[in-house]
LOVO-441299 format. One record per residue (C-alpha): residue number from 1; residue in one letter; y, x, z. Coordinates in nm, 2 decimals. Example, Ala and Ser with C-alpha at 12.3 -4.5 7.8 and 13.67 -1.06 7.14 Angstrom:
BEGIN
pos:code:v:u:w
1:A:-0.45:1.23:0.78
2:S:-0.11:1.37:0.71
This chain:
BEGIN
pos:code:v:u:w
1:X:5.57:-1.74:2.36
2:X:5.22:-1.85:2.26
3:X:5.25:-1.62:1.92
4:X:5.38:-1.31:2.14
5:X:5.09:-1.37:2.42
6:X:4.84:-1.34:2.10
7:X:5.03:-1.04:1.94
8:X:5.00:-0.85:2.27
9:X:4.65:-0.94:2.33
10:X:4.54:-0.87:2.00
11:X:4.75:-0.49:2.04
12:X:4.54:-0.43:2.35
13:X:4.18:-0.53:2.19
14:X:4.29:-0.28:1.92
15:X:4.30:-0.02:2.12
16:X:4.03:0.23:2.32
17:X:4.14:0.08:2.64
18:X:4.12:-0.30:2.53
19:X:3.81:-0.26:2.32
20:X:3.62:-0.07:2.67
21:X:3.64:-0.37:2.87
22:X:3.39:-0.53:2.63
23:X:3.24:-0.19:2.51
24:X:3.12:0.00:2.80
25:X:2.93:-0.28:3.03
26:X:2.72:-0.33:2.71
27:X:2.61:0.04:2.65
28:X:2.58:0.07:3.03
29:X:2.27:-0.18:2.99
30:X:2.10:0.05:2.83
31:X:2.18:0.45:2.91
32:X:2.07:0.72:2.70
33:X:1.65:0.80:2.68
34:X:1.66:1.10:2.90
35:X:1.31:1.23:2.90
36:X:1.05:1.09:2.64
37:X:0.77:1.26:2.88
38:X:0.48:0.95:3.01
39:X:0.72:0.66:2.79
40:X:0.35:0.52:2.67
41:X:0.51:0.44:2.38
42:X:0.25:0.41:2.04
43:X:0.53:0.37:1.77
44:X:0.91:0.44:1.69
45:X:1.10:0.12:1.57
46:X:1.39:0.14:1.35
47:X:1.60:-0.16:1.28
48:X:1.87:-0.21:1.01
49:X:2.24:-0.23:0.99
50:X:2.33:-0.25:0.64
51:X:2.38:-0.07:0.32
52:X:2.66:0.05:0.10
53:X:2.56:-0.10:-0.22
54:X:2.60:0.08:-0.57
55:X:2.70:0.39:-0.44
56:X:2.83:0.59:-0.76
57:X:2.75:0.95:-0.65
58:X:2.40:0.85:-0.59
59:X:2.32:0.71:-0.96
60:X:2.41:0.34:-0.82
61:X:2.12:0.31:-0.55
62:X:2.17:0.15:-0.24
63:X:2.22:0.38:0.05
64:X:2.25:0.32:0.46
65:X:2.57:0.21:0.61
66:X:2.69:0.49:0.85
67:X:2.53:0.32:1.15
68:X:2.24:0.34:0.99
69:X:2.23:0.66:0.90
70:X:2.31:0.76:1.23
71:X:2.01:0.52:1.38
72:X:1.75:0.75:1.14
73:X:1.88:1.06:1.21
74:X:1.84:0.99:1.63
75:X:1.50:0.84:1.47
76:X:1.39:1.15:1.32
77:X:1.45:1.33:1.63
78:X:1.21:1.14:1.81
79:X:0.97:1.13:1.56
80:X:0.98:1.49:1.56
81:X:0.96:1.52:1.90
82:X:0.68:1.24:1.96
83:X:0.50:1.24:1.68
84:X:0.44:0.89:1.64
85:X:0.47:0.70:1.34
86:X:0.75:0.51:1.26
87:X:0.85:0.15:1.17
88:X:1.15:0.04:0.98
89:X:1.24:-0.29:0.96
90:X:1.54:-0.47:0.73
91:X:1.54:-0.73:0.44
92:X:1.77:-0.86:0.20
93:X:2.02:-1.04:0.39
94:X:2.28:-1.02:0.12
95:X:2.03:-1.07:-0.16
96:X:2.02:-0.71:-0.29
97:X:1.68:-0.65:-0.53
98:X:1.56:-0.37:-0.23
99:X:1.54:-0.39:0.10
100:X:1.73:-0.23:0.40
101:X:1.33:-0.09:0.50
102:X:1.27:0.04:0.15
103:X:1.61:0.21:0.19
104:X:1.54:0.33:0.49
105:X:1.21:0.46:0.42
106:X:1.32:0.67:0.13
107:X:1.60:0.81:0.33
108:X:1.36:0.91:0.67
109:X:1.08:1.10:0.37
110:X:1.35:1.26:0.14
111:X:1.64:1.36:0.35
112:X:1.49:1.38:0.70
113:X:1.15:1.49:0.58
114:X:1.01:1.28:0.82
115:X:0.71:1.02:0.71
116:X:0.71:0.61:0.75
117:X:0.37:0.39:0.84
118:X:0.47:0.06:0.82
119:X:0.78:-0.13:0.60
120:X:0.88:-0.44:0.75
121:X:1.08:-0.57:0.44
122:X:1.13:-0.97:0.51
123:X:1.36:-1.03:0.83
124:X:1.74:-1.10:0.78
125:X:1.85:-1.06:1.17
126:X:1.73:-0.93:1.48
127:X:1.52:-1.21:1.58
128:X:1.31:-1.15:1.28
129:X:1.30:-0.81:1.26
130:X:1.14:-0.85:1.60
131:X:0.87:-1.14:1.49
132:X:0.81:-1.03:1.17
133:X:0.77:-0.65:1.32
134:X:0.51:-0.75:1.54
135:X:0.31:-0.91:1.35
136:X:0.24:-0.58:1.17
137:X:0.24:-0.38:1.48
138:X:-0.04:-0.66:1.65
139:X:-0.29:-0.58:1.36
140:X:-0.30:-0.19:1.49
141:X:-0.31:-0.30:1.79
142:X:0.04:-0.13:1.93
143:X:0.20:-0.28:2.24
144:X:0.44:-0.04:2.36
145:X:0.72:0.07:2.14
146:X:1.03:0.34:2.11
147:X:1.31:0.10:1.99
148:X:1.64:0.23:1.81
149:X:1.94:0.11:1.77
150:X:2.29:0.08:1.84
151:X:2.41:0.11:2.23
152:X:2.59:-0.20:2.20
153:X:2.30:-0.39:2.00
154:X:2.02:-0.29:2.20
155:X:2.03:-0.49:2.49
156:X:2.01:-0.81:2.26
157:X:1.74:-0.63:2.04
158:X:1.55:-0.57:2.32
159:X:1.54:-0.93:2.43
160:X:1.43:-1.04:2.10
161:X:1.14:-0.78:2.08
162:X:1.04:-0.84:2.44
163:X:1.03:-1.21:2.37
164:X:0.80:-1.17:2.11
165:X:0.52:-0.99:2.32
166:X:0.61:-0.67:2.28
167:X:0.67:-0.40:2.56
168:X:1.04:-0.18:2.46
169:X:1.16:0.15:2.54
170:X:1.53:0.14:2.46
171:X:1.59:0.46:2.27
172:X:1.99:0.39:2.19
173:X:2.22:0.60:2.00
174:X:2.61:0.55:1.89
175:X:2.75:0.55:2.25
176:X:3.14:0.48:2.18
177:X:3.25:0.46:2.50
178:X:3.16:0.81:2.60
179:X:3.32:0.98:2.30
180:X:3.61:1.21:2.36
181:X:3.94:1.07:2.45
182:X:4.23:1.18:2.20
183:X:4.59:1.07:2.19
184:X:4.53:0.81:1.93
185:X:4.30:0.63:2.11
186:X:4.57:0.48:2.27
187:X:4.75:0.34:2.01
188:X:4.64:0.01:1.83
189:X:4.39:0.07:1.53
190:X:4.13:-0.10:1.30
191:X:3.87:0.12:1.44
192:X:3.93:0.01:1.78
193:X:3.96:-0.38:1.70
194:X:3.65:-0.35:1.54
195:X:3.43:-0.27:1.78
196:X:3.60:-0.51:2.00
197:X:3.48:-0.77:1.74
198:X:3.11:-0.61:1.75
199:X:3.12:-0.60:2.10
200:X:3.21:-0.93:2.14
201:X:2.95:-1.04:1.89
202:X:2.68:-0.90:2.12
203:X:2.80:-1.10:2.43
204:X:2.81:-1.41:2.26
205:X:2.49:-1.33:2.08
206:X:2.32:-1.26:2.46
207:X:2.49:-1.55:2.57
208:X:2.28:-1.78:2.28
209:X:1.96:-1.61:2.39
210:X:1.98:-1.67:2.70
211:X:2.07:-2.08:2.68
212:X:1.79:-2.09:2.42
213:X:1.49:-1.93:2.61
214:X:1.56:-2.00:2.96
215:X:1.29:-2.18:3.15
């Protein structure tokens, strides 16, 4: 009985349904930036979310994951929009030779056209991205920023950046829960158990903040 319980539970976290329950109260923390008029904000923070490693068609460089990709291309938008410069921040937490920033960076100047101020090359989670960003952001004397990430990582990410003295606009992007419902969506997939396992990594992760920095 214990086996079949599992079975179903696992079939309903795999699909749209199942994985919304953890899903859409997350990116509901945070809705989307809906006017980028009086934000105050001096700078545009990028954080990583890994690379694709030795990617043949590319001569073997490293290039952004897909949510990455997607987190400087939203980015981009705003530093079009804005103007202001732009910090990326990501190290080497799976020992690669360059960092996620220096990745990153090249792919904001050569495919977005879009320039980079500041690297942040040494932080291998979101906690450090956040210390070890403002340390550089302190010395030009920035105290408001435009942060991107993920819907479901930003609440957390904000934390962290907050925590560390720094005043955040979330500017989120990868809302899943608001994507077009199809026929599949209902039937259990990889897709859908995976971002029930993100999702789920978030809350727990929130969860740990908040027992470790509460008065």
């Amino acid at each position: 009985v214990l086996s079949i319980t599992a079975l179903l539970v696992l079939a309903v976290f795999s699909t749209r349904f199942g994985a919304s329950l953890f899903v859409a109260p997350l990116e509901k923390l945070n809705p989307p930036l809906q006017s980028l008029d009086a934000t105050g904000a001096q700078v545009i923070v990028v954080l990583g979310g890994s690379r694709i490693s030795n990617a043949p068609e590319y001569g073997g460089q490293d290039i952004p994951s897909s949510p990455t990709l997607q987190r400087l291309r939203y980015a981009a938008k705003l530093q079009r929009t804005t103007h202001l410069p732009i910090l990326v921040t990501g190290g080497r937490p799976d020992g690669a030779e360059v960092s996620e920033a220096a990745i990153m960076a090249r792919v904001l100047r050569e495919d977005f056209s879009v320039p980079v101020q500041w690297l942040e090359e040494a932080s291998n989670n979101t906690a450090e991205n956040a210390q070890l960003s403002a340390r550089i952001l302190r010395e030009a004397s920035v105290h408001k920023i435009l942060l991107v990430t993920d819907a479901m990582h930003m609440e957390r990410a904000k934390r962290s950046f907050t925590q560390v003295g720094l005043e955040v606009v979330p500017a989120p992007t990868i809302f899943r829960s608001t994507s077009r419902v199809t026929p599949v969506d209902f039937l259990p997939s990889s897709q859908w158990l995976q971002q029930t396992s993100y999702a789920m990594h978030e809350w727990l992760g929130m969860a740990w903040y908040s027992l470790r920095h509460r008065d």
